[in-house]
Each structure stands twice: as C-alpha cells, then as structure tokens.
N, C-alpha and C positions, 0 to 999 in steps of 0.2 A: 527721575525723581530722586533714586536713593544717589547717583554721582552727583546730582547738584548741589547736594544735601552733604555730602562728603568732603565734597571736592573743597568747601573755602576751612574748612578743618586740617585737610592734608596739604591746600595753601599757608596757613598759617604756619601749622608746624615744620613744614622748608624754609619758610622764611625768619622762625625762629630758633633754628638751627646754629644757621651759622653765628647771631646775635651771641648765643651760648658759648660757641666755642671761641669768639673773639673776645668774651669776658673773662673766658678760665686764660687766654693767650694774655691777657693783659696784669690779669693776676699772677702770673706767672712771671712773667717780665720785671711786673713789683718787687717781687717776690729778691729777682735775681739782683734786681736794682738795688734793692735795699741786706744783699748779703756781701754783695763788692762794698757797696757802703762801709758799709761794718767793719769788711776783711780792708777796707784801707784802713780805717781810723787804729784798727788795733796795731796795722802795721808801723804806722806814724808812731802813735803814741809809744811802742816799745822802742822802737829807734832813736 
C-alpha cells in the first residue's frame, strides 16, 4: 500500500529531474551564446 502510493511520486520526480537539469544546461548555453555574442560585436565594432 504505502510503495504503491510512493512509488509514482518518486517516478515523477526521477523523471523530472533530469527535465531540470537540461533547462538550467540550456540556460546556460544561452547564457554563453549570448556572451560570445557580445564579446564579438564589441570586438568588430572597436576594430
């Protein structure tokens, strides 16, 4: 009764796990995308 009762709880949250860390991985990504971004356009524009 009580693992049956648990179990699609501690399903969910394994399976929402990795959902999370591939959000922060993707924000992150942005993150870097949009800092090269940058570090070109400043580097153009001074030169």
């Amino acid at each position: 009764m009580f693992r049956k009762t648990s179990f699609p709880f501690l399903f969910s949250f394994l399976t929402d796990l990795p959902f999370q860390l591939s959000i922060k991985r993707i924000e992150r990504a942005l993150a870097v995308t949009k800092l090269v971004e940058f570090s070109l356009f400043v580097l153009f524009s001074t030169s």
